[in-house]
SEKOLMAR-58827 format. One record per atom (N, C-alpha, C, CB): x, y, z; residue in one letter; residue number from 1. Coordinates in steps of 0.1 Angstrom, whole numbers, m for minus. Atoms other than C-alpha are relative to their C-alpha. Glycine has a CB too. Layout:
      u      v      w  type  seq
      X      Y      Z     A  NUM
...
END
This chain:
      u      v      w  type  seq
     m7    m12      4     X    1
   m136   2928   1612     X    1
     m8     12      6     X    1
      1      2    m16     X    1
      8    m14     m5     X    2
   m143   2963   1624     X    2
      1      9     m9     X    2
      4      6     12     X    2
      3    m14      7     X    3
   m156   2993   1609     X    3
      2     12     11     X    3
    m18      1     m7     X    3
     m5    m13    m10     X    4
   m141   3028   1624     X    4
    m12     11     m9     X    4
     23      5     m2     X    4
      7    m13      8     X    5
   m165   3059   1620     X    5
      6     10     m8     X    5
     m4      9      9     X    5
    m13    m10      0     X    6
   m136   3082   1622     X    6
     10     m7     m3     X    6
      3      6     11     X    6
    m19      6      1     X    7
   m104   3081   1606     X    7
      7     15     m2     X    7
      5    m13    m18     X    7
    m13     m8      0     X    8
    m81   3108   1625     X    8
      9     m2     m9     X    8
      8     m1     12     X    8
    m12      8      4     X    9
    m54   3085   1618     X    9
      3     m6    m11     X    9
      1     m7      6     X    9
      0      9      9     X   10
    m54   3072   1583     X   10
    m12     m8      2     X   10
     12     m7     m1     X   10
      7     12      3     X   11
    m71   3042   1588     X   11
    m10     m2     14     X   11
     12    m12     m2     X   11
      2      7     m7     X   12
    m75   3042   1621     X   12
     m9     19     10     X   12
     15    m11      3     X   12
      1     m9    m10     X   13
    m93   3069   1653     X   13
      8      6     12     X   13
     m8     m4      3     X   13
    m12      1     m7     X   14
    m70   3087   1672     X   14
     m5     m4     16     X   14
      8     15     m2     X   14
      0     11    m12     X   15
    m85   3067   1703     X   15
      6    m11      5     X   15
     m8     m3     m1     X   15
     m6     15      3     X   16
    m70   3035   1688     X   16
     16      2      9     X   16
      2     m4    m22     X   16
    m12     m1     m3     X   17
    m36   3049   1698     X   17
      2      3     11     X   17
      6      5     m6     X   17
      1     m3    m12     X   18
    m46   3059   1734     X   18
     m2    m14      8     X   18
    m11      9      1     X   18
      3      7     m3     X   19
    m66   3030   1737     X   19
      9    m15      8     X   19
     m7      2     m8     X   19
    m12     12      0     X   20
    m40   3000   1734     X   20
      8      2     10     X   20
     10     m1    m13     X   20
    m12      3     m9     X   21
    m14   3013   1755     X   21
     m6      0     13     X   21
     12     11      0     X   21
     11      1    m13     X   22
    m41   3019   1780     X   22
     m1     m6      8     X   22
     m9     m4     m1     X   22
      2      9     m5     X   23
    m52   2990   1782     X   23
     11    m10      5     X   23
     m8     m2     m7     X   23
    m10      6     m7     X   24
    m21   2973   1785     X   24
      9      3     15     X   24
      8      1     m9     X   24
      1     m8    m14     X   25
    m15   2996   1814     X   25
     m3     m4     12     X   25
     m7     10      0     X   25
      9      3    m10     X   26
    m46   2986   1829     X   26
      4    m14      0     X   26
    m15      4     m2     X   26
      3     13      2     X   27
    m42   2951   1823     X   27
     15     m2     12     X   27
      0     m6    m19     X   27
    m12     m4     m7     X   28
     m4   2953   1836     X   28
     m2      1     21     X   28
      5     17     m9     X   28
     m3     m9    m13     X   29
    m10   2974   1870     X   29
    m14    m12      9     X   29
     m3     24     m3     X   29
     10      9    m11     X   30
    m44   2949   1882     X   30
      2    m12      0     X   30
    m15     m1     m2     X   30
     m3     15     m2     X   31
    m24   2919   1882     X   31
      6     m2     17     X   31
     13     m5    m13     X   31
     m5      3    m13     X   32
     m6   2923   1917     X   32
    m16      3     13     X   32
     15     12      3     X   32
      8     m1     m6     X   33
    m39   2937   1932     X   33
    m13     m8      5     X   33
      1      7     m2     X   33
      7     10      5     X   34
    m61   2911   1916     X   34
      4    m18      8     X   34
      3      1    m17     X   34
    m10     11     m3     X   35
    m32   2884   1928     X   35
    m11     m1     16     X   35
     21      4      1     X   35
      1     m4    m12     X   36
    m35   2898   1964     X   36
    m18     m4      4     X   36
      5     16      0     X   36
     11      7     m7     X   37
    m72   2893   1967     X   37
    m10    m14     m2     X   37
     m7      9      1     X   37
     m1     14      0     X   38
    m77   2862   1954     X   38
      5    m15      8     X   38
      6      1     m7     X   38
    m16      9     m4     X   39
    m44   2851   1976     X   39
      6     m9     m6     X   39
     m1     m8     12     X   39
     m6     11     12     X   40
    m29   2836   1947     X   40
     18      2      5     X   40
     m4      6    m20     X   40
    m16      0     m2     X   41
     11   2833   1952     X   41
      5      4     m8     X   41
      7    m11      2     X   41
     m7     m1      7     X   42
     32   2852   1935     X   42
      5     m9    m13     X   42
      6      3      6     X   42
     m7      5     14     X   43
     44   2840   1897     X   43
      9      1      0     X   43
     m2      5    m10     X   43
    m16     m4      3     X   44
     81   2835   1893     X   44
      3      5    m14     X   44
      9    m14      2     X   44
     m8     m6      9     X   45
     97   2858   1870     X   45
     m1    m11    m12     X   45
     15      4      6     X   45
      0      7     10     X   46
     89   2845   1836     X   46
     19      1     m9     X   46
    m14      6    m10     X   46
    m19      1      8     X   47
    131   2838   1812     X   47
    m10     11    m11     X   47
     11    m23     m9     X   47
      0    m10     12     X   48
    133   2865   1785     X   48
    m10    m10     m9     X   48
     19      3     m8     X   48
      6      7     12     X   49
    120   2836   1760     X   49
    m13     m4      2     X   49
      7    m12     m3     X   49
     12      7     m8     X   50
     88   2826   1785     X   50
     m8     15     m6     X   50
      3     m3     20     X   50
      7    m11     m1     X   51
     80   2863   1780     X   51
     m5      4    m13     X   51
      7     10      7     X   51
      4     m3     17     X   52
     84   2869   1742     X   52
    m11     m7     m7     X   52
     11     m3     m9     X   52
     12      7      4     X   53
     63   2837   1741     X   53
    m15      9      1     X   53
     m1    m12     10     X   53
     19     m7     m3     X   54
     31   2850   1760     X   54
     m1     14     m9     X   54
     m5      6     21     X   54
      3    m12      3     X   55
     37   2882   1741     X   55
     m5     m6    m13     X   55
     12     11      0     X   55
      1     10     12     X   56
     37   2861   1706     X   56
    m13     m3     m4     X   56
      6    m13      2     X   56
      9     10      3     X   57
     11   2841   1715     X   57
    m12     12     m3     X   57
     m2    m13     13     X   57
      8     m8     m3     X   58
    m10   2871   1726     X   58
     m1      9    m18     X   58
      8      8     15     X   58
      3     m7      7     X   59
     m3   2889   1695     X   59
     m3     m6    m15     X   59
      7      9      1     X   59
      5     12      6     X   60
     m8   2856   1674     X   60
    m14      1     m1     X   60
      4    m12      6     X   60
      9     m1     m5     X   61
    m40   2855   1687     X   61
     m7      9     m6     X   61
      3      2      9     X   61
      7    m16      7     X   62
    m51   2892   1677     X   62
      3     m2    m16     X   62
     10     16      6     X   62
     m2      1     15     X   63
    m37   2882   1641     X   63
     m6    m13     m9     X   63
     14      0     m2     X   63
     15      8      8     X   64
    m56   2855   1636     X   64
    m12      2     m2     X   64
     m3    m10      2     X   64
     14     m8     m4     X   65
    m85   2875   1642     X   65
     m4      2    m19     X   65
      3     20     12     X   65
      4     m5     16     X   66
    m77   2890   1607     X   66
      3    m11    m15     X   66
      9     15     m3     X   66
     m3     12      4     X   67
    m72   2855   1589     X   67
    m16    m11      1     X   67
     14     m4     11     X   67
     15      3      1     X   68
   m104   2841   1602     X   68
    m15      3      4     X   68
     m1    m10      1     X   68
     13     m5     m7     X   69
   m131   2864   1613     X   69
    m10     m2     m5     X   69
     m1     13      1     X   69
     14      5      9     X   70
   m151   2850   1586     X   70
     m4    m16      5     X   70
      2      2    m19     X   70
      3     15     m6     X   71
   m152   2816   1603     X   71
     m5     m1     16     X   71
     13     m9     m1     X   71
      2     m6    m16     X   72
   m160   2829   1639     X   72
     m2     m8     11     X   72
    m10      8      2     X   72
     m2     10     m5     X   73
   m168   2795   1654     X   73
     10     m6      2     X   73
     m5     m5     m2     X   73
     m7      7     m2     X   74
   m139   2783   1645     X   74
     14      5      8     X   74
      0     m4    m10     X   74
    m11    m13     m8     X   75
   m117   2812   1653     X   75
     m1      3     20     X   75
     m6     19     m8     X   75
     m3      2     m3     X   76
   m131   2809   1685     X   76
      1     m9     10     X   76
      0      6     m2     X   76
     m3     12     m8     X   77
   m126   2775   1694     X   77
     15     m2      0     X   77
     m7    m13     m6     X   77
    m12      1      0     X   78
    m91   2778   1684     X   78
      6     10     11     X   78
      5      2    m14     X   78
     m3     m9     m9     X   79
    m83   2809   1707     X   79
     m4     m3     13     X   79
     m3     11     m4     X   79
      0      5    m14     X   80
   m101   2795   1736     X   80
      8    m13      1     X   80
    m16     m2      6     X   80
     m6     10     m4     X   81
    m85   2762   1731     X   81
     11     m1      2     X   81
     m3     m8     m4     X   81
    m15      4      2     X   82
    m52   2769   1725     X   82
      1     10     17     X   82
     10      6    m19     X   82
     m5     m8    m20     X   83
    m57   2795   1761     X   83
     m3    m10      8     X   83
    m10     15      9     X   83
      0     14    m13     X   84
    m72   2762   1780     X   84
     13     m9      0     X   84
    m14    m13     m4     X   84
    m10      4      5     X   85
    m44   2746   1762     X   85
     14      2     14     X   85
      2      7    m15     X   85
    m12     m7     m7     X   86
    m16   2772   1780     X   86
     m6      0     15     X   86
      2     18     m7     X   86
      6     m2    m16     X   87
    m39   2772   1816     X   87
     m2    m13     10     X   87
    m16      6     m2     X   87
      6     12     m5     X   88
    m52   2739   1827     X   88
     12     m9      7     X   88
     m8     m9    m13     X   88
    m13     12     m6     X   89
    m26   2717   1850     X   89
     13     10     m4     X   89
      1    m19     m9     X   89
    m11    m14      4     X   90
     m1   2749   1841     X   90
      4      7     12     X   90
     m7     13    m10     X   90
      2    m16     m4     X   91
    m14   2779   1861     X   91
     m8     m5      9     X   91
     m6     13    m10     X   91
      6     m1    m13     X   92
    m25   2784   1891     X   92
    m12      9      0     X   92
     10      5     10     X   92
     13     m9      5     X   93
    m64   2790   1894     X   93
      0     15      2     X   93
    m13     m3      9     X   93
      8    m18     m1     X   94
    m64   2832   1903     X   94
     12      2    m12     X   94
      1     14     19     X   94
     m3     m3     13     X   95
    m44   2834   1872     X   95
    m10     m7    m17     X   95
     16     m5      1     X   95
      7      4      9     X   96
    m67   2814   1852     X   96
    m13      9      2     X   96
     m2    m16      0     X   96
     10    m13      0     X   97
    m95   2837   1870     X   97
      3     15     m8     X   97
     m1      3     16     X   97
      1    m20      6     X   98
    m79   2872   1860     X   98
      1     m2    m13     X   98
     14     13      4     X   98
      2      4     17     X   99
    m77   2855   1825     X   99
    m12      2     m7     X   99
      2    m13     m2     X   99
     17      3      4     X  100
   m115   2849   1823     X  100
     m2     18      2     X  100
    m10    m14     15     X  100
      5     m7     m9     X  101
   m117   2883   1843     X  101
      6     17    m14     X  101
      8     m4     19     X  101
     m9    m10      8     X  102
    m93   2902   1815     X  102
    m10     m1    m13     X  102
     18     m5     m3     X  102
      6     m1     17     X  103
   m118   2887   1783     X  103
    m13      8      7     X  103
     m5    m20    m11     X  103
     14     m9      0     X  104
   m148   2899   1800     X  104
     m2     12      3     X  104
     m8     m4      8     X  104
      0    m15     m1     X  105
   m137   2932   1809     X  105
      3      6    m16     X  105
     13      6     10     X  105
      0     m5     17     X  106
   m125   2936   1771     X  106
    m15     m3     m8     X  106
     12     m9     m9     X  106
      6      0      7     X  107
   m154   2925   1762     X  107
    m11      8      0     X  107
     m1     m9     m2     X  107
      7    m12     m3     X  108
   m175   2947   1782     X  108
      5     14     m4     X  108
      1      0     13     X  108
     m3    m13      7     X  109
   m155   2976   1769     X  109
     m1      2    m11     X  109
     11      3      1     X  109
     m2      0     17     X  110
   m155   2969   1733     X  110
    m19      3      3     X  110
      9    m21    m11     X  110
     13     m2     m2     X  111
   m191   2967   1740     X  111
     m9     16      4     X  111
     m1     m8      8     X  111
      2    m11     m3     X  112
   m191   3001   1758     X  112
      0      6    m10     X  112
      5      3      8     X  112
     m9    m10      9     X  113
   m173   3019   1728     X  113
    m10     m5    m10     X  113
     19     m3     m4     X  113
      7      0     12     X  114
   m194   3001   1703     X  114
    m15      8      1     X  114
     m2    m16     m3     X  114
     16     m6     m4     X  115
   m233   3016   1723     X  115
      5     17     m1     X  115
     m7     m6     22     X  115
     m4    m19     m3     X  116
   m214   3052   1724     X  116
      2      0    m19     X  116
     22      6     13     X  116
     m2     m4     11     X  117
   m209   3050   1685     X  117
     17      0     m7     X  117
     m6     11      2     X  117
    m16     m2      0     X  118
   m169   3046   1685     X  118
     m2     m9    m12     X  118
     13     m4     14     X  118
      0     10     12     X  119
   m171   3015   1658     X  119
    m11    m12      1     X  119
     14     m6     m1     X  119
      7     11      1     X  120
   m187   2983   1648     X  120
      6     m7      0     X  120
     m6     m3     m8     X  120
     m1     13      8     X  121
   m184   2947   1638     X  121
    m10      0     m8     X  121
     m1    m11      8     X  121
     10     m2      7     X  122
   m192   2939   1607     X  122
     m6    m10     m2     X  122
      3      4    m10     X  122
      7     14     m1     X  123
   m207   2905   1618     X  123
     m3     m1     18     X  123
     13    m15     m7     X  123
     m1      2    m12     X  124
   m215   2909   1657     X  124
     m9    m10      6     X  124
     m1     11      6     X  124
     13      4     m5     X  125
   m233   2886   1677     X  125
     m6      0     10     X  125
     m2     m8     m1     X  125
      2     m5     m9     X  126
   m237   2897   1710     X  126
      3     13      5     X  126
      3     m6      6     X  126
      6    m13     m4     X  127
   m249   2931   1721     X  127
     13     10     m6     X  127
     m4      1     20     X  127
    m11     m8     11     X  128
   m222   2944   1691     X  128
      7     m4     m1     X  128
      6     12      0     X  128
    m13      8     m4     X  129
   m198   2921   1700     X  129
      3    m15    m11     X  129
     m2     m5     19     X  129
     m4     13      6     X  130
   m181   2894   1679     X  130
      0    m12     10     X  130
     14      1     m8     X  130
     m1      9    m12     X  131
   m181   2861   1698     X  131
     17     m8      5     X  131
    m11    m12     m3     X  131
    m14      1     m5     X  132
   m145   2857   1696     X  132
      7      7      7     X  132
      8      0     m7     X  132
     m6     m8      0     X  133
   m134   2884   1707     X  133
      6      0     14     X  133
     m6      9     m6     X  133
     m7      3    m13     X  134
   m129   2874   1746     X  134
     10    m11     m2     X  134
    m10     m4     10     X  134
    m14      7     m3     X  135
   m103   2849   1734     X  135
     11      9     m4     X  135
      3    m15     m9     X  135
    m12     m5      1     X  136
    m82   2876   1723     X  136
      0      3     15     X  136
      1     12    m10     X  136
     m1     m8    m18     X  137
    m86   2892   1759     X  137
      9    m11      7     X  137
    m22      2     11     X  137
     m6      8    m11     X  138
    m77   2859   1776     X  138
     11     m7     m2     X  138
     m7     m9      4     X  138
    m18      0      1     X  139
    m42   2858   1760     X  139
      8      9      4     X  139
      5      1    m13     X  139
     m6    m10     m8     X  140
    m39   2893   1769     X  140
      1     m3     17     X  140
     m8     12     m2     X  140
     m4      6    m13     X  141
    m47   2882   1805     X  141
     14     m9      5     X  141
    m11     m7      2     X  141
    m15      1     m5     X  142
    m18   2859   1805     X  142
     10      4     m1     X  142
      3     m8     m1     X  142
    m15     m7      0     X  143
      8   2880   1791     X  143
     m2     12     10     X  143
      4      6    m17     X  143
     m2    m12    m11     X  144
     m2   2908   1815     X  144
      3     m9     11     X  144
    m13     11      2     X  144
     m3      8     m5     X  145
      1   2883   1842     X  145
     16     m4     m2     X  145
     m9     m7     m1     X  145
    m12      4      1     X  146
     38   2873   1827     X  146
      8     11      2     X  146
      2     m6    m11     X  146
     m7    m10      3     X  147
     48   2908   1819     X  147
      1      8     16     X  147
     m8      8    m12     X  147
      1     m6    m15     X  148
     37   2919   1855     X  148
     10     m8      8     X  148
    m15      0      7     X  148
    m10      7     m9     X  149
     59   2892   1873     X  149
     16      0     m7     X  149
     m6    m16      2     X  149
    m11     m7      5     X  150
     86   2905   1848     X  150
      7     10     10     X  150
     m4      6    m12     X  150
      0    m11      0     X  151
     86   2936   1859     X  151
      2      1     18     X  151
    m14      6     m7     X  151
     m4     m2    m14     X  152
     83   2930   1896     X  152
     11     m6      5     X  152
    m10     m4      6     X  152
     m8      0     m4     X  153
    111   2912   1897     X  153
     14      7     m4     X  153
     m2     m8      1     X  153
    m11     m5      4     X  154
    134   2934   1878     X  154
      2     10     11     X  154
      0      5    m15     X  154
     m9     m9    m11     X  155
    159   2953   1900     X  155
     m1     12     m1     X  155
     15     m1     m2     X  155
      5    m15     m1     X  156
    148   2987   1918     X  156
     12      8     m3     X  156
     m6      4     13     X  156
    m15    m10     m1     X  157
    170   3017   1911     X  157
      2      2     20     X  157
     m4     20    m12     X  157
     m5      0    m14     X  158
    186   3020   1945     X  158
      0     20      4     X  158
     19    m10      1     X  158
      4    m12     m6     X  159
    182   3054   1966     X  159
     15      8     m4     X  159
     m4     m1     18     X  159
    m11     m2     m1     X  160
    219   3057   1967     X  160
      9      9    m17     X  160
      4    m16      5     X  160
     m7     m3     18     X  161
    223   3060   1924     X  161
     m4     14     m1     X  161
     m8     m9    m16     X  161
      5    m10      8     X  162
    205   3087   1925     X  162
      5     15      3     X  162
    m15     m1      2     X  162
END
């Protein structure tokens, strides 16, 4: 669980609400560039239902956080396993890389925000950091990865509409 210093927001810092879309942003926009130097092959367009999944799973994931943060081993053998689970004989390695590449940037960040004073954990065990906390990241990695090959293939507005 985390402790917030500040509470703009009720409950919460009004960072929290910058932060999120942010990062989904960021997470989103370094999947084609990430692809590219890797040379991984394009992803085919995940079905409407492929997509709500990874979103699901992704925010599954983050909700079990608050279910068993008090078990933390277990929480995250279940979140890495059930992402080896979704990766392994699945996905094609530079999507299993930006996966790995998406928990350790979150977790470097969370880490950043925790040395500046933004919040805690109230159980951390690496340098402020809970040790689960890169399996949330590497669910986000594959839904940004799904959501991005969404997105690239949905239909441009044409020059002509406009």
């Amino acid at each position: 669980m985390t402790e917030y210093f500040r509470h703009d927001l009720g409950i919460q810092p009004w960072w929290v609400v910058v932060l999120f879309p942010s990062a989904v942003l960021v997470t989103v926009a370094m999947v084609e560039p990430l692809r590219k130097l890797l040379r991984g092959a394009p992803m085919p367009p995940p079905s409407l239902v492929q997509l709500a999944a990874d979103f699901g799973l992704f925010v599954g994931a983050y909700a079990l956080t608050s279910f068993l943060h008090d078990r933390p081993t277990l929480l995250t053998l279940i979140l890495v396993g059930v992402w080896a689970g979704r990766c392994f004989g699945r996905l094609p390695p530079w999507v299993i890389l930006y996966s790995l590449g998406t928990g350790l940037m979150g977790f470097v960040s969370e880490a950043a925000l925790i040395a500046l004073g933004q919040f805690r954990y109230q159980h951390p065990d690496l340098i402020g950091v809970t040790r689960w906390l890169p399996g949330i990241y590497l669910h986000a990695g594959l839904f940004g990865v799904s959501f991005a090959a969404h997105l690239r293939a949905a239909p441009k507005p044409s020059a002509a509409a406009s």
